[in-house]
mmCIF file as Biopython writes it, N, C-alpha, C and O atoms, coordinates in Angstrom:
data_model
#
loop_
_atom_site.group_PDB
_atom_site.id
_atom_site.type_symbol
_atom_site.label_atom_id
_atom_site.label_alt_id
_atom_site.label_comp_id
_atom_site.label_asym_id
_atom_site.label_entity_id
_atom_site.label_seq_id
_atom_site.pdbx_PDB_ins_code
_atom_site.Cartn_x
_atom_site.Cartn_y
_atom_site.Cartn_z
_atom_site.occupancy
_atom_site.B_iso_or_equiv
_atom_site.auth_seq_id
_atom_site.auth_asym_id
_atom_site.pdbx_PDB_model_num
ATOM 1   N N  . UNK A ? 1  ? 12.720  -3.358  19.177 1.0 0.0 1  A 1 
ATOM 2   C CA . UNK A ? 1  ? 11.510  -3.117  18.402 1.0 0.0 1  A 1 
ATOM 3   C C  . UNK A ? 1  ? 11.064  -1.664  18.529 1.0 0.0 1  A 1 
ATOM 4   O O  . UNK A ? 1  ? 10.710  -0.943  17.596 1.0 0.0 1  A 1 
ATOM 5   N N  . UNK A ? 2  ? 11.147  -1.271  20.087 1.0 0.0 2  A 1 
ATOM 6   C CA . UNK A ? 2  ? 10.040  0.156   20.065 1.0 0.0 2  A 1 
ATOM 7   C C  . UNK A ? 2  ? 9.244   0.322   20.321 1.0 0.0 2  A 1 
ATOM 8   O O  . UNK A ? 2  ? 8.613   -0.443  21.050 1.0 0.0 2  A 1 
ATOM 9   N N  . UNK A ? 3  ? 8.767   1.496   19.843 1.0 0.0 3  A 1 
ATOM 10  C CA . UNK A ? 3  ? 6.917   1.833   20.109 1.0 0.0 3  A 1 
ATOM 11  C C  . UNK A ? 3  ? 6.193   0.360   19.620 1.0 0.0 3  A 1 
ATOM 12  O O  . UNK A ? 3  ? 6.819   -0.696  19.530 1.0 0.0 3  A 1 
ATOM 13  N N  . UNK A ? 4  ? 5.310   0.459   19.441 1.0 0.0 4  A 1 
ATOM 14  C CA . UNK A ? 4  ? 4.424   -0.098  18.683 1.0 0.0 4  A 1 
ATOM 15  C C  . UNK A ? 4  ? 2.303   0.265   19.306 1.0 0.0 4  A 1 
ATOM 16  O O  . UNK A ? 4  ? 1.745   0.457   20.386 1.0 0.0 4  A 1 
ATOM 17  N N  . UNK A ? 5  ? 1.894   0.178   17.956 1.0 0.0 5  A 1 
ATOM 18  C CA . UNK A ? 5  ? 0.770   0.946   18.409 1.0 0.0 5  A 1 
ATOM 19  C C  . UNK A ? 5  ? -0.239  0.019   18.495 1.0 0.0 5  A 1 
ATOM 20  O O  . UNK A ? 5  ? -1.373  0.473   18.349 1.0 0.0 5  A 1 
ATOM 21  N N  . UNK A ? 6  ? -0.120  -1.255  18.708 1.0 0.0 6  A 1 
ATOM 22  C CA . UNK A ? 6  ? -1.181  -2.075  18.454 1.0 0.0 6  A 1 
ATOM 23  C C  . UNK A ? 6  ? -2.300  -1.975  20.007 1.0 0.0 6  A 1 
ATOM 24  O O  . UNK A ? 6  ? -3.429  -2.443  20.153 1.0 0.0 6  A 1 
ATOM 25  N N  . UNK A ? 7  ? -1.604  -1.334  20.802 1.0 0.0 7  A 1 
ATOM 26  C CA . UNK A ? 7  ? -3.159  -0.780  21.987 1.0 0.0 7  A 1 
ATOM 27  C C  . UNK A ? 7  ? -4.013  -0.065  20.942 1.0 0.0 7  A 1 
ATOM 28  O O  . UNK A ? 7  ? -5.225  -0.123  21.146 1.0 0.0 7  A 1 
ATOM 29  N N  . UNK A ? 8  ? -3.698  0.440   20.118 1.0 0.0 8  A 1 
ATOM 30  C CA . UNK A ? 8  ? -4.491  1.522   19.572 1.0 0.0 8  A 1 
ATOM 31  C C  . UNK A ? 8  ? -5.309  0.867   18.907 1.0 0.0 8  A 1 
ATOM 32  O O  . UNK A ? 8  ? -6.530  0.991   18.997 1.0 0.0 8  A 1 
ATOM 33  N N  . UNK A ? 9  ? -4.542  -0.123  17.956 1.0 0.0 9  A 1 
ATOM 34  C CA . UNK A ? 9  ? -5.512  -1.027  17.023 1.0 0.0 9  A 1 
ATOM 35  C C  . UNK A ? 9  ? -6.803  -1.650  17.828 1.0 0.0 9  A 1 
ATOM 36  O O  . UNK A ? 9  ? -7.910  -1.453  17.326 1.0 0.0 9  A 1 
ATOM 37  N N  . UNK A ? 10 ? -6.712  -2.388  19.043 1.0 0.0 10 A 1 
ATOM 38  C CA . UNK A ? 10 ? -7.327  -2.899  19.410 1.0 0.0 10 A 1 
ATOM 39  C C  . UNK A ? 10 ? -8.580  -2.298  20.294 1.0 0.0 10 A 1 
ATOM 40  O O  . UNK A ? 10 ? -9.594  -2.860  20.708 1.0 0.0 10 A 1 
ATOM 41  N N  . UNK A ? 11 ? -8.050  -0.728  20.445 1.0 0.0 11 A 1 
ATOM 42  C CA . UNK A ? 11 ? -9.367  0.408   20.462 1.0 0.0 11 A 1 
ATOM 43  C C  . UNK A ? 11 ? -9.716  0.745   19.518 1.0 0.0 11 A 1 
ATOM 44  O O  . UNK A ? 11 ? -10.554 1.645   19.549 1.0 0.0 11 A 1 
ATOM 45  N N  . UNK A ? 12 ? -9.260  0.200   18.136 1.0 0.0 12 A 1 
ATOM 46  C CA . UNK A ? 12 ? -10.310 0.958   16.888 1.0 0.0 12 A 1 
ATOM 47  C C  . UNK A ? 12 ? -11.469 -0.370  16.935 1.0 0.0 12 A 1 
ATOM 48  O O  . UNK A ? 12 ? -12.566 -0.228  16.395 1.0 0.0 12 A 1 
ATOM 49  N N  . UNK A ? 13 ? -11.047 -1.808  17.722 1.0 0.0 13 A 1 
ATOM 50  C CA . UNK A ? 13 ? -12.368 -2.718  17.297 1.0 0.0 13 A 1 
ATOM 51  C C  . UNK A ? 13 ? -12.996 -2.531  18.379 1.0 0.0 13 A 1 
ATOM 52  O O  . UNK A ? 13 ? -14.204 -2.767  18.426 1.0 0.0 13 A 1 
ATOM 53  N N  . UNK A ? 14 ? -12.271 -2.046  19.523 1.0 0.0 14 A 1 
ATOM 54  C CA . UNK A ? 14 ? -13.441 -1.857  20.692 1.0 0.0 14 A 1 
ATOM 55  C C  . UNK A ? 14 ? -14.255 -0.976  20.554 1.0 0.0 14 A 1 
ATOM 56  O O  . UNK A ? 14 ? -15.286 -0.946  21.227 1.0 0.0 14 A 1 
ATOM 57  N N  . UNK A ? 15 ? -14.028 -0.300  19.872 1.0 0.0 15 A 1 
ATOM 58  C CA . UNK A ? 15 ? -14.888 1.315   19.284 1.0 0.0 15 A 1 
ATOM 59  C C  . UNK A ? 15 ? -15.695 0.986   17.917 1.0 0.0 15 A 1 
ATOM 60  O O  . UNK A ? 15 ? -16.623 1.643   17.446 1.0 0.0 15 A 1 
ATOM 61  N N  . UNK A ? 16 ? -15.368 0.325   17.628 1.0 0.0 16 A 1 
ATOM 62  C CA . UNK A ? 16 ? -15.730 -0.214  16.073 1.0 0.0 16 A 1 
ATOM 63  C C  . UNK A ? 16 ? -15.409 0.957   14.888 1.0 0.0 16 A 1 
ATOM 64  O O  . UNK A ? 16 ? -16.166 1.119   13.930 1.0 0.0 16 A 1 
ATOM 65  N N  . UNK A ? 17 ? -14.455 1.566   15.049 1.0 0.0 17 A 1 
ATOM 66  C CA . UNK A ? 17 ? -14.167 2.312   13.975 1.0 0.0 17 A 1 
ATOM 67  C C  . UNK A ? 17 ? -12.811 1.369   12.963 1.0 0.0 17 A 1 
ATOM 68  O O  . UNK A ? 17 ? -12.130 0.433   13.383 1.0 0.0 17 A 1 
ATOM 69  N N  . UNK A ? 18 ? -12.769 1.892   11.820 1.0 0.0 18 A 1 
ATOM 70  C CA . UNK A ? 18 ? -11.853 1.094   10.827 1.0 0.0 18 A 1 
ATOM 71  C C  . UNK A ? 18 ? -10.737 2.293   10.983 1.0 0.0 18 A 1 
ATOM 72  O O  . UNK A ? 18 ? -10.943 3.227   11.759 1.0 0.0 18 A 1 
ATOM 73  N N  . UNK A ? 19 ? -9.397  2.190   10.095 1.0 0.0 19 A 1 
ATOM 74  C CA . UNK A ? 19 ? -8.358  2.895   10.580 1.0 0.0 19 A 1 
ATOM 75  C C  . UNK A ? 19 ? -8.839  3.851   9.480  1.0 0.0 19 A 1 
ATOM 76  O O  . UNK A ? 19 ? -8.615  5.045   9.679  1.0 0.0 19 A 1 
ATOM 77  N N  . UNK A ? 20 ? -9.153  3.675   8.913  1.0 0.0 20 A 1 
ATOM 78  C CA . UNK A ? 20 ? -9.954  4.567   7.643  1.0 0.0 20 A 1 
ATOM 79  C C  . UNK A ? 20 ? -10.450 5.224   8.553  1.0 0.0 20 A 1 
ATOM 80  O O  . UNK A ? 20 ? -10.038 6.380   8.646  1.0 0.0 20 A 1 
ATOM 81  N N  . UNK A ? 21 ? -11.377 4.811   9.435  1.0 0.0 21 A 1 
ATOM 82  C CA . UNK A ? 21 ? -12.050 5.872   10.120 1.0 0.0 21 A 1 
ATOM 83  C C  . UNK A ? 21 ? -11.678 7.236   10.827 1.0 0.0 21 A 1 
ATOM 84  O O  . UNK A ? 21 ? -12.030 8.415   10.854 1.0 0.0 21 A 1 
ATOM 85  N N  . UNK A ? 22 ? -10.713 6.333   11.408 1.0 0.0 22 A 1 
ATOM 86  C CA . UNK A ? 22 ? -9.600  7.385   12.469 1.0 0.0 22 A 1 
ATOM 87  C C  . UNK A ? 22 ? -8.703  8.394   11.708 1.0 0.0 22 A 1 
ATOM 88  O O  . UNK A ? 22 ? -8.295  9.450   12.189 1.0 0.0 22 A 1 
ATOM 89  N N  . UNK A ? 23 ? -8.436  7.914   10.399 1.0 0.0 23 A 1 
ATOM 90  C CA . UNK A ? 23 ? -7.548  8.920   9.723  1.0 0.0 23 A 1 
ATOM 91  C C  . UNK A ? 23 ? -8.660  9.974   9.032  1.0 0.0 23 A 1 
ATOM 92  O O  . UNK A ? 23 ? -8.178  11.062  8.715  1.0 0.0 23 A 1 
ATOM 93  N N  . UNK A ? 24 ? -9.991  9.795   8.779  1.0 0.0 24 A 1 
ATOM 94  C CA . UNK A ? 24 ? -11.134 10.493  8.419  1.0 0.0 24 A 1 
ATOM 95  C C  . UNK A ? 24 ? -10.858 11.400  9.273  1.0 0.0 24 A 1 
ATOM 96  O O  . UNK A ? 24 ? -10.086 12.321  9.008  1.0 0.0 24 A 1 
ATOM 97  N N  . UNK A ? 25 ? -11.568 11.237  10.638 1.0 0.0 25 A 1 
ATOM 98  C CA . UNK A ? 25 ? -11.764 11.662  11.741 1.0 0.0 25 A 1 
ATOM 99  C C  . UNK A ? 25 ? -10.557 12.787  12.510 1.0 0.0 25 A 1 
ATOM 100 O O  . UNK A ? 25 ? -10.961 13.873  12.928 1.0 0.0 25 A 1 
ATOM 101 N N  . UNK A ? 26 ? -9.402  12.485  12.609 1.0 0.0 26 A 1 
ATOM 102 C CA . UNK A ? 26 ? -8.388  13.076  13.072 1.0 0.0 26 A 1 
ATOM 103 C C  . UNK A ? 26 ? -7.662  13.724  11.786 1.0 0.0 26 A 1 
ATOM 104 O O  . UNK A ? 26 ? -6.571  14.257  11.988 1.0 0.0 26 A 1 
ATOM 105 N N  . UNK A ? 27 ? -8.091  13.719  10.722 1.0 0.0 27 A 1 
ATOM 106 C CA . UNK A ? 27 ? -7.218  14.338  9.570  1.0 0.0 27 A 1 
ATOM 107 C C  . UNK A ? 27 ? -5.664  14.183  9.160  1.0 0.0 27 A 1 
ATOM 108 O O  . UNK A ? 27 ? -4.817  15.021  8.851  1.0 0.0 27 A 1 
ATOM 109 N N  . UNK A ? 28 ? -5.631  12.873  9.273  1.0 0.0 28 A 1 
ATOM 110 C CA . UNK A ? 28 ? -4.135  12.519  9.002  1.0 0.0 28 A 1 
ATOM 111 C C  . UNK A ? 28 ? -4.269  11.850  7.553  1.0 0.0 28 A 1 
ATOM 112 O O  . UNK A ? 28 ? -5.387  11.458  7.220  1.0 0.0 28 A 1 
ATOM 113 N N  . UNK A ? 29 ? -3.038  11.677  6.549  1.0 0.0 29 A 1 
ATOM 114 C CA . UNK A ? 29 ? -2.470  11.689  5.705  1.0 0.0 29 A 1 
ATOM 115 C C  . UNK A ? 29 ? -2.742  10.075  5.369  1.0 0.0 29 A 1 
ATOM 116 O O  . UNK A ? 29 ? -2.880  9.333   6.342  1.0 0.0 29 A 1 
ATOM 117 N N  . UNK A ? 30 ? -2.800  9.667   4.409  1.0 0.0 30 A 1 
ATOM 118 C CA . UNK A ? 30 ? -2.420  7.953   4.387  1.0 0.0 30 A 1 
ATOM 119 C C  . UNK A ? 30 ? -1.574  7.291   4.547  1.0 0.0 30 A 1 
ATOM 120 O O  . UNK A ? 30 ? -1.641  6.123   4.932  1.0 0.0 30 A 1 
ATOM 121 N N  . UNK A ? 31 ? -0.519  7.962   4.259  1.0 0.0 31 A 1 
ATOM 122 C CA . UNK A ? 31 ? 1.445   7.842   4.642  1.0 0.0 31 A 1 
ATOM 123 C C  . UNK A ? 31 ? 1.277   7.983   6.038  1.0 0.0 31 A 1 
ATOM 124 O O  . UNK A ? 31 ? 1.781   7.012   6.602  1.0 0.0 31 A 1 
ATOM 125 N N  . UNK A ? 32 ? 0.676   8.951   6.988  1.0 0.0 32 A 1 
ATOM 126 C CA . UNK A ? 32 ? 1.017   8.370   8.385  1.0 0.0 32 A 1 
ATOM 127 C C  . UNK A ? 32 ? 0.284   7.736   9.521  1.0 0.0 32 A 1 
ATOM 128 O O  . UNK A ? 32 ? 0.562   7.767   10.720 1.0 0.0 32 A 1 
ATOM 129 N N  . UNK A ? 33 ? -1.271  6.826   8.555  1.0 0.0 33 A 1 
ATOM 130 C CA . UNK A ? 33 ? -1.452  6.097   8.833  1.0 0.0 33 A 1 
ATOM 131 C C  . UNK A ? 33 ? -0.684  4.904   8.504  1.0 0.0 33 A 1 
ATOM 132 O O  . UNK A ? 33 ? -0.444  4.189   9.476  1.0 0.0 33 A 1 
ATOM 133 N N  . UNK A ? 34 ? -0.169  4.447   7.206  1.0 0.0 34 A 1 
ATOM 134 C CA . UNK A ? 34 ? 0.507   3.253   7.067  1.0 0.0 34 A 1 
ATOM 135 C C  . UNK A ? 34 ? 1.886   3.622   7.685  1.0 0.0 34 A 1 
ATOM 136 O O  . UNK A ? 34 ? 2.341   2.536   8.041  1.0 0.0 34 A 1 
ATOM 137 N N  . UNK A ? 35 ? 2.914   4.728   8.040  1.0 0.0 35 A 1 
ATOM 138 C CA . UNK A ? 35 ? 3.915   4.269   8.999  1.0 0.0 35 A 1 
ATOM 139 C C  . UNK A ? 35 ? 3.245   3.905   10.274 1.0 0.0 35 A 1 
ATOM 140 O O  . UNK A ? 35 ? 3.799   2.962   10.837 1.0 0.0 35 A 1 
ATOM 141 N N  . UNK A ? 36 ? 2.287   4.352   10.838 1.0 0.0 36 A 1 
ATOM 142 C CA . UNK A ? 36 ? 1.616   3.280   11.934 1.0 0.0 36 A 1 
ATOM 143 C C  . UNK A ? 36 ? 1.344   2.298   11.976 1.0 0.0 36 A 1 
ATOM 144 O O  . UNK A ? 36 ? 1.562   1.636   12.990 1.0 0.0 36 A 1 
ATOM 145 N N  . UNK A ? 37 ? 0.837   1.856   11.046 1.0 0.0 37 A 1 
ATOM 146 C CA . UNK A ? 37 ? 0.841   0.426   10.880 1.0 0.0 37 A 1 
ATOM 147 C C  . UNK A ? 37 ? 1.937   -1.005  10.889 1.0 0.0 37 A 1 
ATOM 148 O O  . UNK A ? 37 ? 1.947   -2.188  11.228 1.0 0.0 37 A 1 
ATOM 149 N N  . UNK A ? 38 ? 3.122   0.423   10.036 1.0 0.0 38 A 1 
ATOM 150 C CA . UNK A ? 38 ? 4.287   -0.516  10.506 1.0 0.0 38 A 1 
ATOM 151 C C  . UNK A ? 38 ? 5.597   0.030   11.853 1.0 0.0 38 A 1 
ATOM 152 O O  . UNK A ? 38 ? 6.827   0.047   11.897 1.0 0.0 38 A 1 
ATOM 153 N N  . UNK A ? 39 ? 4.505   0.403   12.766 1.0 0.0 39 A 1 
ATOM 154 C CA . UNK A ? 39 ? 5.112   0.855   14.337 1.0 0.0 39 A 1 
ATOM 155 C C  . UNK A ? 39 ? 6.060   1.863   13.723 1.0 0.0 39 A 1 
ATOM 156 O O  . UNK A ? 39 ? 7.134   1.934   14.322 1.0 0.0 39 A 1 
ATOM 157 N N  . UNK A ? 40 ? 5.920   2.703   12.618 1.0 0.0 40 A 1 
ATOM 158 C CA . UNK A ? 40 ? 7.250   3.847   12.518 1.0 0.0 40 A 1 
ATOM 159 C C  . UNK A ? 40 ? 7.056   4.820   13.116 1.0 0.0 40 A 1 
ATOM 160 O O  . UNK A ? 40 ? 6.195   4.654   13.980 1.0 0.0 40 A 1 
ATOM 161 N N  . UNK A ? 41 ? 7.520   5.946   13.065 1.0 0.0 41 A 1 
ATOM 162 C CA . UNK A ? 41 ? 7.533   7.385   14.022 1.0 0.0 41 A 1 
ATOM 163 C C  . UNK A ? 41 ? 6.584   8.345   13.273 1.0 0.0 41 A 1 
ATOM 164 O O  . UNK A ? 41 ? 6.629   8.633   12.077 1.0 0.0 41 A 1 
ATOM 165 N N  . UNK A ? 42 ? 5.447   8.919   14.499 1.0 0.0 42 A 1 
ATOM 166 C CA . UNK A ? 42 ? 5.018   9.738   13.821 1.0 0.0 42 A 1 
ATOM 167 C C  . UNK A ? 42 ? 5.035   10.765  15.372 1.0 0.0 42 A 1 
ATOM 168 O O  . UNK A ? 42 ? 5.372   10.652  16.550 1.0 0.0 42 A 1 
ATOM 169 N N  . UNK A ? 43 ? 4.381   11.874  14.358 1.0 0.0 43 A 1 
ATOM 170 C CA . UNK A ? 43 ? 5.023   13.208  15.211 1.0 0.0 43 A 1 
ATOM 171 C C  . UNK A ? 43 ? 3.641   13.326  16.680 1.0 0.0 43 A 1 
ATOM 172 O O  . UNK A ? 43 ? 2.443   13.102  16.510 1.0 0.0 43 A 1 
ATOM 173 N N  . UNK A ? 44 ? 4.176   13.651  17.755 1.0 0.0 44 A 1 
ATOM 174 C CA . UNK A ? 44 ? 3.720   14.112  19.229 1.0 0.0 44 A 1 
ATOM 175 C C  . UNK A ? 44 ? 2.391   14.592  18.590 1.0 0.0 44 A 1 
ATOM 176 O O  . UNK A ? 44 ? 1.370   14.103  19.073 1.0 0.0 44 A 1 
ATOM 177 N N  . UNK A ? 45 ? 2.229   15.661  17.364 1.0 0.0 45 A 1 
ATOM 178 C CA . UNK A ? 45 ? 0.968   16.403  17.159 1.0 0.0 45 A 1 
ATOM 179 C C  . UNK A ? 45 ? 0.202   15.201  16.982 1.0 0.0 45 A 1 
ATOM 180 O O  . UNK A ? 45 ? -0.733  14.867  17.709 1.0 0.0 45 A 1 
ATOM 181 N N  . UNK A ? 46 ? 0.681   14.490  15.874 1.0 0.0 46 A 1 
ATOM 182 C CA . UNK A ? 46 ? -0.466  12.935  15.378 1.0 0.0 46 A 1 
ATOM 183 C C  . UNK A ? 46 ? -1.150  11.837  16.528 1.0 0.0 46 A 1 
ATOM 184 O O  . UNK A ? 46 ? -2.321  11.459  16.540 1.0 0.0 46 A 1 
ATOM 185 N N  . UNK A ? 47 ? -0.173  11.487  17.387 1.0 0.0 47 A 1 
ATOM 186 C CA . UNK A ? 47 ? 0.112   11.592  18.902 1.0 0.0 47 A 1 
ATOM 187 C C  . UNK A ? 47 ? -1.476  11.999  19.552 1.0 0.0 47 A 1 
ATOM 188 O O  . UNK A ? 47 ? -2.508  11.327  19.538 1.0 0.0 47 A 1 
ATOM 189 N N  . UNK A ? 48 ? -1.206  13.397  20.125 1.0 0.0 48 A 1 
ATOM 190 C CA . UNK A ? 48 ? -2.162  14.715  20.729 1.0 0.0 48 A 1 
ATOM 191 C C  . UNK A ? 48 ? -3.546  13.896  19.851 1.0 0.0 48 A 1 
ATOM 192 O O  . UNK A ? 48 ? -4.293  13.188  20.525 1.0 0.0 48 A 1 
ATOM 193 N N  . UNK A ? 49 ? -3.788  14.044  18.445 1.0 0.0 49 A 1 
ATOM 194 C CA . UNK A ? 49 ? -5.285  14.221  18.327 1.0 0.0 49 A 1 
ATOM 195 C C  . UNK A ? 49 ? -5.514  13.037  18.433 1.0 0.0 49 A 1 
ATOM 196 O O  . UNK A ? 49 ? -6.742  13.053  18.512 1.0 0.0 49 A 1 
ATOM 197 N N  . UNK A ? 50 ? -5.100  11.591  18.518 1.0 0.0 50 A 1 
ATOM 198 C CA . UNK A ? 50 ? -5.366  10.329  18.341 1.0 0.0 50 A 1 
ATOM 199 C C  . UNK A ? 50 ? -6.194  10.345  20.144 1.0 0.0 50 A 1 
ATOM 200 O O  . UNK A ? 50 ? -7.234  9.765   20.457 1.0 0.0 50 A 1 
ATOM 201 N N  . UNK A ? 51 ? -5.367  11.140  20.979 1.0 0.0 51 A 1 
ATOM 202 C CA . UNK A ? 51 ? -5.799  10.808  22.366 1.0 0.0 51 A 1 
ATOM 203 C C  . UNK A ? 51 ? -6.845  11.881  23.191 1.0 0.0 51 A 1 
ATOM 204 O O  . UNK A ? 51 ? -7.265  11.779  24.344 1.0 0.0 51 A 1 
ATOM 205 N N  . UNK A ? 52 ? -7.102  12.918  22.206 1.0 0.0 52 A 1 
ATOM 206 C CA . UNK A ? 52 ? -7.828  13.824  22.458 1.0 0.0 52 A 1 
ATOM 207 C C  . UNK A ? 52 ? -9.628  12.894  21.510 1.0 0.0 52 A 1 
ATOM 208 O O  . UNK A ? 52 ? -10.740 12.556  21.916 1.0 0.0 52 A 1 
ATOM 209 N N  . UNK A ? 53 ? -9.062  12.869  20.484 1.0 0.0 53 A 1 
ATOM 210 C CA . UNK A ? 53 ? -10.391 12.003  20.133 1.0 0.0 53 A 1 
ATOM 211 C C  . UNK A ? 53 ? -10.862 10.751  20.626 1.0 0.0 53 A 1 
ATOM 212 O O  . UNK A ? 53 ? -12.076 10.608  20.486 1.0 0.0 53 A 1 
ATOM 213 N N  . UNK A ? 54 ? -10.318 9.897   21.108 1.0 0.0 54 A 1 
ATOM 214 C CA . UNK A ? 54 ? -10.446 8.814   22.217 1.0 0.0 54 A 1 
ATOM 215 C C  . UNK A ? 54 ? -10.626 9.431   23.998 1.0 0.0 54 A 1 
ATOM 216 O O  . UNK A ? 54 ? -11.357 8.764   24.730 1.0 0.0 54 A 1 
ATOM 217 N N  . UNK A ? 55 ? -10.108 10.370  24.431 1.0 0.0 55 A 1 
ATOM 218 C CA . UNK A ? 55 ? -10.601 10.899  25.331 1.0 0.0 55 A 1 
ATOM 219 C C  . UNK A ? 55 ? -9.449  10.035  26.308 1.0 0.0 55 A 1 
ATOM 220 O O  . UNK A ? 55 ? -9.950  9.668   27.370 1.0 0.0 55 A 1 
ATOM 221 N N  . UNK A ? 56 ? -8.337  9.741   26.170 1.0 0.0 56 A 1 
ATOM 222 C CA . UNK A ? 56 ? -6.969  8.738   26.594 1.0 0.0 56 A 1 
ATOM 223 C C  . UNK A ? 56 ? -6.036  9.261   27.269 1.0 0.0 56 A 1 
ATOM 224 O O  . UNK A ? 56 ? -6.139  10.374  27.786 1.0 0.0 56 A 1 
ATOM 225 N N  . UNK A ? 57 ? -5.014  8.528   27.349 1.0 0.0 57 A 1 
ATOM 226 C CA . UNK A ? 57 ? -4.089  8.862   27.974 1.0 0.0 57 A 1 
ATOM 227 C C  . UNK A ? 57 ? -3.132  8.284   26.496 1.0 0.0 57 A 1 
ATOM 228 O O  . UNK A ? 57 ? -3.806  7.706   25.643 1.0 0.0 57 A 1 
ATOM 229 N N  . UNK A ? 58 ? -1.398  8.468   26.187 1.0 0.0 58 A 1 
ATOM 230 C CA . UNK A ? 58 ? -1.146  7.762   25.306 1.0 0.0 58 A 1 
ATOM 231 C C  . UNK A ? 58 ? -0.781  6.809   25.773 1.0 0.0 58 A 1 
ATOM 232 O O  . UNK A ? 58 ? -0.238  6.094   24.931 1.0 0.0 58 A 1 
ATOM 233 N N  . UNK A ? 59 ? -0.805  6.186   27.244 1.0 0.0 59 A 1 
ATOM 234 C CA . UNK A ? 59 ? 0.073   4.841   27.283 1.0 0.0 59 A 1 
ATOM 235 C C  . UNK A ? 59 ? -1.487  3.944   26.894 1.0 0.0 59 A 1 
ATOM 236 O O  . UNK A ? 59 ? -1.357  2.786   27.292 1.0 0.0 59 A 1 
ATOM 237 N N  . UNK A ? 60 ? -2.299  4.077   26.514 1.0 0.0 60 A 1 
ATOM 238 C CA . UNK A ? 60 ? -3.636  3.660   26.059 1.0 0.0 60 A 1 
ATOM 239 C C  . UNK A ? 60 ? -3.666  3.286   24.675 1.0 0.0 60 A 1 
ATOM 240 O O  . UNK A ? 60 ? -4.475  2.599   24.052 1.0 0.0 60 A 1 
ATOM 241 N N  . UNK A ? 61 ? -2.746  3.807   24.363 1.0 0.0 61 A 1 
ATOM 242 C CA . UNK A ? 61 ? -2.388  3.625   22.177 1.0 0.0 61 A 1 
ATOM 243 C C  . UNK A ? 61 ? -1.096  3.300   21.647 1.0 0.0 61 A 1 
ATOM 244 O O  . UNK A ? 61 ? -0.882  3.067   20.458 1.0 0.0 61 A 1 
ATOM 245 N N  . UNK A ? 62 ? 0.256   3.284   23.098 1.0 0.0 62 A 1 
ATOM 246 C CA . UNK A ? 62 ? 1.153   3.622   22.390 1.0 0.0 62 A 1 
ATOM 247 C C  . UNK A ? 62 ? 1.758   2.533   23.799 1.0 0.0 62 A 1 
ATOM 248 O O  . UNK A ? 62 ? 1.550   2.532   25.013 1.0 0.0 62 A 1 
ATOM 249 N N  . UNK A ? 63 ? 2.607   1.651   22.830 1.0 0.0 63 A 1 
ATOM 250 C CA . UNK A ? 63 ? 3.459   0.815   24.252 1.0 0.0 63 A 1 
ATOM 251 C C  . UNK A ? 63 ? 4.975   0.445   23.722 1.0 0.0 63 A 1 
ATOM 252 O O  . UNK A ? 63 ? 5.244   0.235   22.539 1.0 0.0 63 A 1 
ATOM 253 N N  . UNK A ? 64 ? 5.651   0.416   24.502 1.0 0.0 64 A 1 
ATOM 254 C CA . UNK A ? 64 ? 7.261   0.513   24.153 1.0 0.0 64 A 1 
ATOM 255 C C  . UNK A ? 64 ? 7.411   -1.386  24.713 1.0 0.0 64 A 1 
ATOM 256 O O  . UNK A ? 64 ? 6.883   -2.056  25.601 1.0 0.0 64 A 1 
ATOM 257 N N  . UNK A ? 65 ? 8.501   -1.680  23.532 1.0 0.0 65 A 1 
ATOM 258 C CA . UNK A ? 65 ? 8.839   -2.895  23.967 1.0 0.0 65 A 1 
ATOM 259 C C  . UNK A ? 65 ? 10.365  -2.751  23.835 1.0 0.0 65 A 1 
ATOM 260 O O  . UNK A ? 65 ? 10.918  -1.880  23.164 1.0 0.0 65 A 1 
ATOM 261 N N  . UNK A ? 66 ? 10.897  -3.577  24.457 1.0 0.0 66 A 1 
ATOM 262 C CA . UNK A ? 66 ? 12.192  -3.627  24.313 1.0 0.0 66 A 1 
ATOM 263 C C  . UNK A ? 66 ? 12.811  -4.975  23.876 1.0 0.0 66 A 1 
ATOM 264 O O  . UNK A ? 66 ? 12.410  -6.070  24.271 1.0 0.0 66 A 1 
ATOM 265 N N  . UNK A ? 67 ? 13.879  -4.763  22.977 1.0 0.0 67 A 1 
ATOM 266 C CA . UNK A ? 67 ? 13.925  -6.313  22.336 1.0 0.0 67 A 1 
ATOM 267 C C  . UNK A ? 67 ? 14.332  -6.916  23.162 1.0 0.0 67 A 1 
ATOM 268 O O  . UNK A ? 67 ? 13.795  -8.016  23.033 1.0 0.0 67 A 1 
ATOM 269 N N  . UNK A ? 68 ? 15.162  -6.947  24.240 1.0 0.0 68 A 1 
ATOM 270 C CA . UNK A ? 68 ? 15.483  -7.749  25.041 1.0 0.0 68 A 1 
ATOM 271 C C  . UNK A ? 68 ? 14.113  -8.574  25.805 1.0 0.0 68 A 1 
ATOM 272 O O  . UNK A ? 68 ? 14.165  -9.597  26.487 1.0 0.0 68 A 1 
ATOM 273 N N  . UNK A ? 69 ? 12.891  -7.751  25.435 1.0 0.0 69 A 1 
ATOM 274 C CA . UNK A ? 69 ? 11.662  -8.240  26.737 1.0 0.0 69 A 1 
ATOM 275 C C  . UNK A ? 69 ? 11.011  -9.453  25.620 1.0 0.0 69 A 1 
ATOM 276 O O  . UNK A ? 69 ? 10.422  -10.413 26.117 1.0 0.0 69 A 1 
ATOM 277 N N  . UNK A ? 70 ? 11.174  -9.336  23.836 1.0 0.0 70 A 1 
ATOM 278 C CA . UNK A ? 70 ? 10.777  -9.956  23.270 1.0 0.0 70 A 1 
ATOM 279 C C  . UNK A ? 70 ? 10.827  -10.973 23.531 1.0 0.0 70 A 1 
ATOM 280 O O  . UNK A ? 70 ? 10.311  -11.822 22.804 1.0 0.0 70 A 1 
#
């Protein structure tokens, strides 16, 4: 499987922001909010401001699975 970002999701309801919000907020594209959505690759910079505006670490937004652990 991979990355997958669903820590992150579940700090946009603990925060109560919508993903709309976060892509407002951090100035990202709509294309790389929806490859997030479907766990695709986005770049270290997109990365950087997601955890600088949450005030994080990335293992806080970002968790690796391995298919074997599925």
């Amino acid at each position: 499987m991979g990355f997958t970002y669903s820590k992150l999701w579940k700090k946009l309801i603990d925060e109560g922001m919508s993903k709309t919000d976060l892509r407002e907020k951090i100035k990202i594209s709509p294309s790389t909010l929806a490859k997030m959505s479907k766990n695709q690759y986005v770049s270290m910079e997109i990365l950087e401001k997601i955890c600088i505006e949450f005030n994080c670490d990335i293992s806080e937004i970002l968790e690796f699975k391995n298919n074997e652990n599925i």
